[in-house]
N, CA, C and O atoms as CSV, one atom per row, in Angstrom:
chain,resi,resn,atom,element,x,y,z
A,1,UNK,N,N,120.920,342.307,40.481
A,1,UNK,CA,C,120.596,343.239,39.429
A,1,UNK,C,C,121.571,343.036,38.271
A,1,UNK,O,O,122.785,343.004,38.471
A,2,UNK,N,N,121.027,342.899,37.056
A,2,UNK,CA,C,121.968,342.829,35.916
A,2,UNK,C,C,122.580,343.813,35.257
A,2,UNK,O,O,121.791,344.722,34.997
A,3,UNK,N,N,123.532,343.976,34.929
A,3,UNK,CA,C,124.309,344.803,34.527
A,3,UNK,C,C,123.938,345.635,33.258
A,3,UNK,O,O,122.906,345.072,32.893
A,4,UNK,N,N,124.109,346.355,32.628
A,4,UNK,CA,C,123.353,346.553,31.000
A,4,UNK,C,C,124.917,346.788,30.229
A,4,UNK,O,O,125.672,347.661,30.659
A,5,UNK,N,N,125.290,345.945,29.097
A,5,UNK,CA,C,126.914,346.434,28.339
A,5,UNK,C,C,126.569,347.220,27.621
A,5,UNK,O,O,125.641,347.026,26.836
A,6,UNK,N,N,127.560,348.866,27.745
A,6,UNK,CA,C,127.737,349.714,27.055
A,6,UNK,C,C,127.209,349.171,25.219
A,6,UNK,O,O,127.467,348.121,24.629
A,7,UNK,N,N,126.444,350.347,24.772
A,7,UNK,CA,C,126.222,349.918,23.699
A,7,UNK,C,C,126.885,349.802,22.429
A,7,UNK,O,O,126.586,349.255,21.368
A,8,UNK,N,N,128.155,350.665,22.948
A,8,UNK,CA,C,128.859,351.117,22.028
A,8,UNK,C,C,130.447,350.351,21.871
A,8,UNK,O,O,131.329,350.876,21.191
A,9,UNK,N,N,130.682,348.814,22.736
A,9,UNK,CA,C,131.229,348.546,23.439
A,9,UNK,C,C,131.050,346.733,23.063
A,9,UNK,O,O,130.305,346.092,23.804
A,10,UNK,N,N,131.623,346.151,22.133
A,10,UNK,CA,C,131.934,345.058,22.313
A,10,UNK,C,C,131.709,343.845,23.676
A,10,UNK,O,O,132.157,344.176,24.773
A,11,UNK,N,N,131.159,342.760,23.568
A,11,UNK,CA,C,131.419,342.249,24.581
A,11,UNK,C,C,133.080,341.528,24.466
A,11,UNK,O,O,133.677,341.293,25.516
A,12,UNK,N,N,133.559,341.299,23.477
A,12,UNK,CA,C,135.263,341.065,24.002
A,12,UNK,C,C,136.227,342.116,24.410
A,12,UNK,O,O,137.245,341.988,25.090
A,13,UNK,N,N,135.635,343.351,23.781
A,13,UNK,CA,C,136.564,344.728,24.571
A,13,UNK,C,C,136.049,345.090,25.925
A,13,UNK,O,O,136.792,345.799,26.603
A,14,UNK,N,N,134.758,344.677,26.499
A,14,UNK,CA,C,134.281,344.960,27.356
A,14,UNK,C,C,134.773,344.217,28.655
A,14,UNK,O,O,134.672,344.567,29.831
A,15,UNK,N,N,135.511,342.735,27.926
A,15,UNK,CA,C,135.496,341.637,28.751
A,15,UNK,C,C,137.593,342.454,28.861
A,15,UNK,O,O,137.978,342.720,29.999
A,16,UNK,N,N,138.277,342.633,28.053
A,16,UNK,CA,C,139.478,343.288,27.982
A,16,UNK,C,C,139.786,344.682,28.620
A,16,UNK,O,O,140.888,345.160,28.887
A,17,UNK,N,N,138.264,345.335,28.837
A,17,UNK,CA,C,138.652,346.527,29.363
A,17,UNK,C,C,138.189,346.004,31.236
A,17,UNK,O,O,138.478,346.770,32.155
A,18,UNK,N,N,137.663,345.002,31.436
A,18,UNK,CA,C,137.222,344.924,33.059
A,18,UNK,C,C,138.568,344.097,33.672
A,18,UNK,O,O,139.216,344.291,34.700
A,19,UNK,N,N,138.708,343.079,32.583
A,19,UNK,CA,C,139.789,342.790,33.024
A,19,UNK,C,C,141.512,343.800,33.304
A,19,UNK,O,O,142.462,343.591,34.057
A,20,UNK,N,N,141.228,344.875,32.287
A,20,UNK,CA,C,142.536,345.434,32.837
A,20,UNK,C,C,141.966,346.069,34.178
A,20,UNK,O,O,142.591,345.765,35.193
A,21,UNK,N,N,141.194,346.658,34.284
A,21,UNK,CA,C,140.339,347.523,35.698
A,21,UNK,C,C,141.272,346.355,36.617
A,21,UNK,O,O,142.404,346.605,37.032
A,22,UNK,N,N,140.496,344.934,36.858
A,22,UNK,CA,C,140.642,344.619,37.763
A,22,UNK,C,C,142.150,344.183,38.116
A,22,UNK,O,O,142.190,343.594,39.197
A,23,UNK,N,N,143.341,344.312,37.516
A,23,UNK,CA,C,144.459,344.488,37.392
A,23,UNK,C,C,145.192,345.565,38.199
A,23,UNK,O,O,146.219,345.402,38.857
A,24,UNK,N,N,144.326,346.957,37.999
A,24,UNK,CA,C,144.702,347.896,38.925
A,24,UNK,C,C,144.442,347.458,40.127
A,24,UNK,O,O,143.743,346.625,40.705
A,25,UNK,N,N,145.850,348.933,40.493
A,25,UNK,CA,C,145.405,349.073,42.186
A,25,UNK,C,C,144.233,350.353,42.125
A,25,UNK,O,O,143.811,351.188,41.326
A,26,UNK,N,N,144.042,349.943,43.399
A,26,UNK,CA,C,142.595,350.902,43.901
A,26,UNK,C,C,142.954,352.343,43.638
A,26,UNK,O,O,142.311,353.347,43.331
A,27,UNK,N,N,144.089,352.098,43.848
A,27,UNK,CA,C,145.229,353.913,43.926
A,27,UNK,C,C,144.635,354.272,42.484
A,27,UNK,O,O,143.718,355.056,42.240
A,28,UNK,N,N,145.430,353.458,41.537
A,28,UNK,CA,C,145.002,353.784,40.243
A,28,UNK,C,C,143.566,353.829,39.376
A,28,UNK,O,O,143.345,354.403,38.309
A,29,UNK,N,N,142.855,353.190,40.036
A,29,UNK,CA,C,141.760,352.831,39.550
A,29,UNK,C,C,140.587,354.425,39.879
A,29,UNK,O,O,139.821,355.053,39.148
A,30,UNK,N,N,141.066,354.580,41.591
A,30,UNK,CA,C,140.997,356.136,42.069
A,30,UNK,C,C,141.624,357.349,41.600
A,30,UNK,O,O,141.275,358.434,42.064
A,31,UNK,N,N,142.763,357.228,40.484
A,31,UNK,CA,C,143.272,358.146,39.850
A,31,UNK,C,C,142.315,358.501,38.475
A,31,UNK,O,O,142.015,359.675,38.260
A,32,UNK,N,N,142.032,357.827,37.907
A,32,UNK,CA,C,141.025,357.359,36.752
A,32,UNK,C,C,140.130,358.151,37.037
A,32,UNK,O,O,140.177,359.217,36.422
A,33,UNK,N,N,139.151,357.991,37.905
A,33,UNK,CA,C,138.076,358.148,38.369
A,33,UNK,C,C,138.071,359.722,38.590
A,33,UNK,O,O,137.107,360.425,38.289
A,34,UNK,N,N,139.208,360.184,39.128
A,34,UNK,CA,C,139.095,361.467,39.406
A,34,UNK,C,C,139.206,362.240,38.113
A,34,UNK,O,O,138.576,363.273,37.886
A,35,UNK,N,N,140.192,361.568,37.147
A,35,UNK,CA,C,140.567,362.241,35.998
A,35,UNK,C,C,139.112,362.017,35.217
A,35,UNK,O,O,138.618,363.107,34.928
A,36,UNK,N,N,138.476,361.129,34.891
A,36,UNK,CA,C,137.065,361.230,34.732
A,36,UNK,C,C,136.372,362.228,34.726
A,36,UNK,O,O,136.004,362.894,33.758
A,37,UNK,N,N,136.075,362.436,36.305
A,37,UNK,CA,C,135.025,363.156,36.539
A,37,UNK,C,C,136.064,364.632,36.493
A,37,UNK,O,O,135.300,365.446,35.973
A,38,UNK,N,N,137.159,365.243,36.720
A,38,UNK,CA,C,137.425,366.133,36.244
A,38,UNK,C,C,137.172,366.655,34.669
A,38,UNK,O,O,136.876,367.793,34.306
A,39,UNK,N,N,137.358,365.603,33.953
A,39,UNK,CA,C,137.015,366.229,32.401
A,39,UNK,C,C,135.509,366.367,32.513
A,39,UNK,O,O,134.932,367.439,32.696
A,40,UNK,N,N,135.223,365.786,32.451
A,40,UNK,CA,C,133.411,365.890,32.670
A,40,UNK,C,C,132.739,366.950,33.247
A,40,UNK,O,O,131.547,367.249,33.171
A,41,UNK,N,N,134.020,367.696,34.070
A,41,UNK,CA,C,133.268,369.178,34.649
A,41,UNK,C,C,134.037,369.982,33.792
A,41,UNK,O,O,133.510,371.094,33.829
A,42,UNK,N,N,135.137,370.009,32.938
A,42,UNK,CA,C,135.513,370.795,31.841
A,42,UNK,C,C,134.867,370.404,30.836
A,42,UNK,O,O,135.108,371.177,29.908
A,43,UNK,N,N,133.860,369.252,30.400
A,43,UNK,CA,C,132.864,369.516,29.492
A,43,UNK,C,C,131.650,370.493,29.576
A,43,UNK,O,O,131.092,371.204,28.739
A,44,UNK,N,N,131.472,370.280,30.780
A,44,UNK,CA,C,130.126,371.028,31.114
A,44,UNK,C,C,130.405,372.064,31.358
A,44,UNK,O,O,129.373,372.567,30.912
A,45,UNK,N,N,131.181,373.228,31.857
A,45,UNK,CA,C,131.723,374.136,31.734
A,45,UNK,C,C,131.891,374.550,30.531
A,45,UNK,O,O,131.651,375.739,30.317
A,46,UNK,N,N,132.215,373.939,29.740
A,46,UNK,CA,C,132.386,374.214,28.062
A,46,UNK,C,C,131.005,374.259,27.225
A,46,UNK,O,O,130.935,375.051,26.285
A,47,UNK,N,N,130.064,373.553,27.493
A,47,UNK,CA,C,128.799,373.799,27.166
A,47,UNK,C,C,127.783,375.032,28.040
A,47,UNK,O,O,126.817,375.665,27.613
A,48,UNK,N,N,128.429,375.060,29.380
A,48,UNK,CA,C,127.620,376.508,29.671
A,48,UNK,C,C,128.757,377.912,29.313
A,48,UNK,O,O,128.586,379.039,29.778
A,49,UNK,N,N,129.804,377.553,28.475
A,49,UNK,CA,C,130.204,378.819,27.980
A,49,UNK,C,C,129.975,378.744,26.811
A,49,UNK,O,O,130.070,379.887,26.364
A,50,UNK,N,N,129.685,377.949,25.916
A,50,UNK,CA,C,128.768,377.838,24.203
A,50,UNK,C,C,127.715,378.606,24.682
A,50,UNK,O,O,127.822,379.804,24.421
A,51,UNK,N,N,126.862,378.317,25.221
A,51,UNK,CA,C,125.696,378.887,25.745
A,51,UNK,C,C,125.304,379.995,26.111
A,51,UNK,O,O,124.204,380.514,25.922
A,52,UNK,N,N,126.463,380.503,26.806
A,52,UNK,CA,C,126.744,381.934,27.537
A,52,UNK,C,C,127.894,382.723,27.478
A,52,UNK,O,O,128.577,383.223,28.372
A,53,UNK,N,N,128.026,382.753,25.691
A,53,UNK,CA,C,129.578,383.681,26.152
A,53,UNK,C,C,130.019,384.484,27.058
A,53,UNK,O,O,131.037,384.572,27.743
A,54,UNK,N,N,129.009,385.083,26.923
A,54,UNK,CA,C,128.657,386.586,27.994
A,54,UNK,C,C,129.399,386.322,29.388
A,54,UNK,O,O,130.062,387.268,29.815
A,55,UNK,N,N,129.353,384.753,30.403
A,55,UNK,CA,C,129.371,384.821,31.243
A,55,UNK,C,C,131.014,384.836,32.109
A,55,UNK,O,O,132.039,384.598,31.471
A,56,UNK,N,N,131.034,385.030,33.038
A,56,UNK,CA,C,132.207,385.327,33.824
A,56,UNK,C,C,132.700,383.815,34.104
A,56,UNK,O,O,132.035,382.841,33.749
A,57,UNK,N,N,133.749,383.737,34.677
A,57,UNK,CA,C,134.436,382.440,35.089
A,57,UNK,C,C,132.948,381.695,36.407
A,57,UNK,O,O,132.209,380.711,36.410
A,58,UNK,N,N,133.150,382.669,37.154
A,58,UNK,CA,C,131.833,382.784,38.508
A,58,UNK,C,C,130.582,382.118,37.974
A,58,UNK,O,O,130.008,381.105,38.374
A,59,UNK,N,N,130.203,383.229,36.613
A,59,UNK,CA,C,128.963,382.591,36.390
A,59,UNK,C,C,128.536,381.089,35.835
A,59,UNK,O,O,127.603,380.304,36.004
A,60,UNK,N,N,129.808,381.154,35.049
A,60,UNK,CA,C,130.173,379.417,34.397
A,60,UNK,C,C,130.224,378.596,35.817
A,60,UNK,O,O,129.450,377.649,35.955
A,61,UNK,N,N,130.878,378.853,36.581
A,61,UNK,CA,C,131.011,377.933,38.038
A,61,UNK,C,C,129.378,377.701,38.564
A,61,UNK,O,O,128.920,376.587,38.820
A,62,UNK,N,N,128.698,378.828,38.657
A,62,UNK,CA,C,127.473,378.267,38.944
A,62,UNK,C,C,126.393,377.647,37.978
A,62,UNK,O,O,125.626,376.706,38.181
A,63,UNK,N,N,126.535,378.345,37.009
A,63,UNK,CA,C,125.715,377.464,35.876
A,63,UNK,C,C,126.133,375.635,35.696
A,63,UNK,O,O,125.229,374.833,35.463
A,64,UNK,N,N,127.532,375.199,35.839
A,64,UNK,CA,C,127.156,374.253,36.580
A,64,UNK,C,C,126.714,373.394,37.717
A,64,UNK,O,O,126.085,372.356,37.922
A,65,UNK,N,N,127.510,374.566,38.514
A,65,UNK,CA,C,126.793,373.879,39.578
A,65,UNK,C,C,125.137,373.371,39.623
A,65,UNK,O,O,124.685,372.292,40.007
A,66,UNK,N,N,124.629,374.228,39.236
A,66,UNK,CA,C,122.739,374.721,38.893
A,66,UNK,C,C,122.376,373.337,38.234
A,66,UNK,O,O,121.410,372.741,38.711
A,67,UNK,N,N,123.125,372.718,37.083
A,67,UNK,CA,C,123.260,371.267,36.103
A,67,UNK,C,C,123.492,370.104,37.276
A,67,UNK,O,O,122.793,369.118,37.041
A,68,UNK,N,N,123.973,370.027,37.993
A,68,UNK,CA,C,124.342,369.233,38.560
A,68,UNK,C,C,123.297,368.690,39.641
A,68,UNK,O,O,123.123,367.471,39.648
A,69,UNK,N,N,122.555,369.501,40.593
A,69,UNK,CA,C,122.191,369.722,42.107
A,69,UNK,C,C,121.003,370.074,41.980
A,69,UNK,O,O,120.885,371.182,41.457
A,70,UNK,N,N,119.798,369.420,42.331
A,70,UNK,CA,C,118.803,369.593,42.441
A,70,UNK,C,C,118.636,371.601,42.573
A,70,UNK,O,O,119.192,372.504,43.198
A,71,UNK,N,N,117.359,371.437,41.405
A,71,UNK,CA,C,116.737,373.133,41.307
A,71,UNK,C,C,116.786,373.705,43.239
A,71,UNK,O,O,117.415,374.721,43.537
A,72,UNK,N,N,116.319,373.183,43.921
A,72,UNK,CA,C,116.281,373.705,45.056
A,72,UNK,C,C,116.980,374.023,45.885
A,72,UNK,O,O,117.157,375.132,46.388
A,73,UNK,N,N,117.627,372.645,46.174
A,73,UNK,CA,C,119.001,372.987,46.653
A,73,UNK,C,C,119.694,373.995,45.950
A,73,UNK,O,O,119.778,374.920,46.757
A,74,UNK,N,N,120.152,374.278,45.062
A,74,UNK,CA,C,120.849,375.097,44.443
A,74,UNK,C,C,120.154,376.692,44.697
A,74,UNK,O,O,120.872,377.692,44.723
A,75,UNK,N,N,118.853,376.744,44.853
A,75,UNK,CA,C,118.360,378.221,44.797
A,75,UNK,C,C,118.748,378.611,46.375
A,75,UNK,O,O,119.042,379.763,46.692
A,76,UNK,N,N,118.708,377.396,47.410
A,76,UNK,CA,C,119.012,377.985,48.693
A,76,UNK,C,C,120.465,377.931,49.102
A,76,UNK,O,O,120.889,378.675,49.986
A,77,UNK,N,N,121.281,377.008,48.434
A,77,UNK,CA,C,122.501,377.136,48.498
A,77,UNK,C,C,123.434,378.778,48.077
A,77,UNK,O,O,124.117,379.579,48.714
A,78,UNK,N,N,122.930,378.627,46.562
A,78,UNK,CA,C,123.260,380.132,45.759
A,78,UNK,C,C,121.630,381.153,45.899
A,78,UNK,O,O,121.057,381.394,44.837
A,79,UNK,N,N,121.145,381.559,46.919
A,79,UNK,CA,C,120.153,382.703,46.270
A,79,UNK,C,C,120.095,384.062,45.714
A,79,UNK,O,O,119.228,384.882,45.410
A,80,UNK,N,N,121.596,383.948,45.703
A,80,UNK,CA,C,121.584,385.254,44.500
A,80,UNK,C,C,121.928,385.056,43.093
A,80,UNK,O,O,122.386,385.994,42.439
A,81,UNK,N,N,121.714,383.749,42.515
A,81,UNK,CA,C,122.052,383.389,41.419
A,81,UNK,C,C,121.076,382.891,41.006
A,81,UNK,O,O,121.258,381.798,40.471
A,82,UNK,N,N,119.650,383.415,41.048
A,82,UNK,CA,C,118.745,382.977,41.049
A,82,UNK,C,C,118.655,382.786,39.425
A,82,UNK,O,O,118.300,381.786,38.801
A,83,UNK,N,N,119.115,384.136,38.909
A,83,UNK,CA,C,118.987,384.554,37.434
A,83,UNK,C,C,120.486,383.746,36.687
A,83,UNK,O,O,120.654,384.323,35.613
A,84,UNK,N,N,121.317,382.926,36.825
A,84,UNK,CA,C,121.927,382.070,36.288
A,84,UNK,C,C,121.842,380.966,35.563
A,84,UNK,O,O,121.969,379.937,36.227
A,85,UNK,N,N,121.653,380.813,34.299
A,85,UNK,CA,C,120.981,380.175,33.633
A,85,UNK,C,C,121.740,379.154,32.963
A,85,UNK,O,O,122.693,379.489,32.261
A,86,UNK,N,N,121.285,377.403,33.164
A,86,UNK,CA,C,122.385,376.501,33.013
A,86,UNK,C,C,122.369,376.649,31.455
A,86,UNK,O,O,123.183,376.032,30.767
């Protein structure tokens, strides 16, 4: 399967940014990754509180969750948050 390069993304920075990746250790490369996906849930958190001033810390926690996880899962996981709106 072929890869698709970022569009926004040079192929010589692309070729400079894999090469530093593969430079790391896994440790670090796993530090990244977490710091990643941590901001990425303080984005989305930040867009369901644009959305919902109104809402509590709780309700922001599930309104993403709700973004994330299939509609269903989420209604039987949380069913009292039925009315939580991402």
């Amino acid at each position: 399967m072929k890869q698709s390069r970022p569009l926004d993304t040079s192929p010589e920075v692309e070729r400079i940014q894999n090469e530093i990746f593969r430079k790391m250790t896994p440790a670090r490369r796993l530090q990244l990754a977490i710091e990643l996906t941590q901001t990425s849930r303080k984005l989305l958190a930040a867009g369901v509180r644009r959305r919902h001033p109104e809402y509590n810390d709780e309700q922001v926690r599930l309104a993403a969750i709700r973004l994330t996880i299939p509609e269903k899962l989420f209604l039987a996981a949380y069913p009292h948050a039925k009315d939580i709106a991402p």
